[in-house]
C-alpha positions as CSV (number, residue, x, y, z in Angstrom):
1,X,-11.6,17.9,29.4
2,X,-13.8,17.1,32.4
3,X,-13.6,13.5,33.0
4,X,-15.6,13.0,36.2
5,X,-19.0,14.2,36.6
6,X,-20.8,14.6,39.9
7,X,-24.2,15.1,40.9
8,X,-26.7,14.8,43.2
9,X,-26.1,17.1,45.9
10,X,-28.6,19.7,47.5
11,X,-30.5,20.9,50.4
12,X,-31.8,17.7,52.9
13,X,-33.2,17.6,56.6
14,X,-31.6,16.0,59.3
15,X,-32.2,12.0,59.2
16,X,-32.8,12.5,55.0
17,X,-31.0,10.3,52.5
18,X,-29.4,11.6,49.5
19,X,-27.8,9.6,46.4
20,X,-24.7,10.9,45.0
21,X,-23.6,9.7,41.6
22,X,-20.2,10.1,39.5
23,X,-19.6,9.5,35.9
24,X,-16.2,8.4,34.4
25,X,-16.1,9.4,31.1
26,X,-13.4,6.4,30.2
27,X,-12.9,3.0,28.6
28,X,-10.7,1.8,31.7
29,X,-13.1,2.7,34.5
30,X,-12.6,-0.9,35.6
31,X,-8.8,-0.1,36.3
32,X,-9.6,2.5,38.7
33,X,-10.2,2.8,42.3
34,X,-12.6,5.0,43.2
35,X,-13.5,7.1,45.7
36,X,-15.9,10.2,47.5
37,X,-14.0,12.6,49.5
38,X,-15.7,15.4,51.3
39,X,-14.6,19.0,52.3
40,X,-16.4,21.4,54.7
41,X,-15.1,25.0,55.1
42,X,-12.4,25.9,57.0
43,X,-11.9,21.3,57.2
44,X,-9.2,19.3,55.4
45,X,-10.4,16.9,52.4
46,X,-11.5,13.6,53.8
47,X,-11.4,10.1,52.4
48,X,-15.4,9.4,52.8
49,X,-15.3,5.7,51.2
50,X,-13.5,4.4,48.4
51,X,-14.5,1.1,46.0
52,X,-11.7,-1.3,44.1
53,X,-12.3,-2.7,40.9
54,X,-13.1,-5.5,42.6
55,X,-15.7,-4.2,44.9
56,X,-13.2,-4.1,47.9
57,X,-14.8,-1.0,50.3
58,X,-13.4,1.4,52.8
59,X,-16.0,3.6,55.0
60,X,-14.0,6.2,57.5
61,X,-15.5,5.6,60.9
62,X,-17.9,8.7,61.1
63,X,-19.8,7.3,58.2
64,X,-20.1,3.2,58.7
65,X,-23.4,2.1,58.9
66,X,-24.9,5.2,57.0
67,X,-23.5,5.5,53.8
68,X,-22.8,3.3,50.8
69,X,-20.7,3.4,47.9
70,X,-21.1,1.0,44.7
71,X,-20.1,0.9,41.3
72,X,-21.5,-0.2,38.4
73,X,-18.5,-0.7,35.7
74,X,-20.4,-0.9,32.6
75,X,-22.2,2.3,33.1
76,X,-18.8,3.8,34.3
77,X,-20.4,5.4,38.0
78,X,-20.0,5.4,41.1
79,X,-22.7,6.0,44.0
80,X,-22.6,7.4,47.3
81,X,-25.7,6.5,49.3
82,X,-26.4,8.3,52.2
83,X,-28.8,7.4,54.6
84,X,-29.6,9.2,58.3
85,X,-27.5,12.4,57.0
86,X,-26.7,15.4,60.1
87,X,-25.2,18.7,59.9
88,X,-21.7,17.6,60.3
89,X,-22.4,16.0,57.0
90,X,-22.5,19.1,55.0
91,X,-19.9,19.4,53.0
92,X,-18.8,19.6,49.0
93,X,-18.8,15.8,48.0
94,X,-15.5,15.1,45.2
95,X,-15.4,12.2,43.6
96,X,-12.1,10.6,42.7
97,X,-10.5,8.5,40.5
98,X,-7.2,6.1,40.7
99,X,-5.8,4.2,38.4
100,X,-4.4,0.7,40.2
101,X,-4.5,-1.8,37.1
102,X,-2.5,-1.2,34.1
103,X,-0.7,2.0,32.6
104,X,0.3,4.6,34.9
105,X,-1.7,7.8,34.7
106,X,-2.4,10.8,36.9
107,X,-5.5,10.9,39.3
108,X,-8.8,11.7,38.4
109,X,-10.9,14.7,40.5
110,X,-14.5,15.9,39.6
111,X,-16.1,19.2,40.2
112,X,-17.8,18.7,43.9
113,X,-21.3,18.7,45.0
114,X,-23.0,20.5,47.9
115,X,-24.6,18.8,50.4
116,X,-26.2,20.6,52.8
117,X,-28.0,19.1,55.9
118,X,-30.2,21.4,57.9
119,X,-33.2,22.3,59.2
């Protein structure tokens, strides 16, 4: 019953760049907000960036200027871009799902992937 499907994590130097992609297996992606959240051990999940339907972007602070997200609705992803990546980067990468438009339903969480950024 996975839904959301991550990938593109791994092992980058400091400065490196690093595409994240998540896949929403559903016929309603464009009812969703998305998002990337981001969890290093012993840290409390973080809102990384988040997308609207209608393209509407949020970046927390430690991230503007580096990272992107985008969406392309008819192939149902999302992207995380991530350019001049440091250590305090590393982290598993979620993506997330939220229905805003239409029908109520519960949120949306994929797997995670690892990012690590070191030397």
């Amino acid at each position: 019953q996975v839904q959301l499907v991550e990938s593109g994590g791994g092992l980058v130097q400091p400065g490196g760049s690093l595409r994240l992609s998540c896949i929403f297996s559903t016929s309603f992606f464009n009812q969703y907000k998305m998002g990337w959240y981001r969890q290093a051990p012993g840290n409390e999940r973080e809102l990384v960036a988040s997308i609207t339907p209608g393209g509407i972007v949020y970046y927390v602070g430690s991230v503007s200027g580096r990272f992107t997200i985008s969406r392309d609705n008819p192939k149902s992803t999302v992207y995380l871009e991530m350019n001049s990546l440091r250590p305090d980067d590393t982290a598993s990468y979620f993506c997330n799902a939220q229905k805003i438009i239409g029908s109520i339903w519960p949120e949306v969480w994929g797997q995670g992937t690892l990012v690590t950024v070191s030397l």
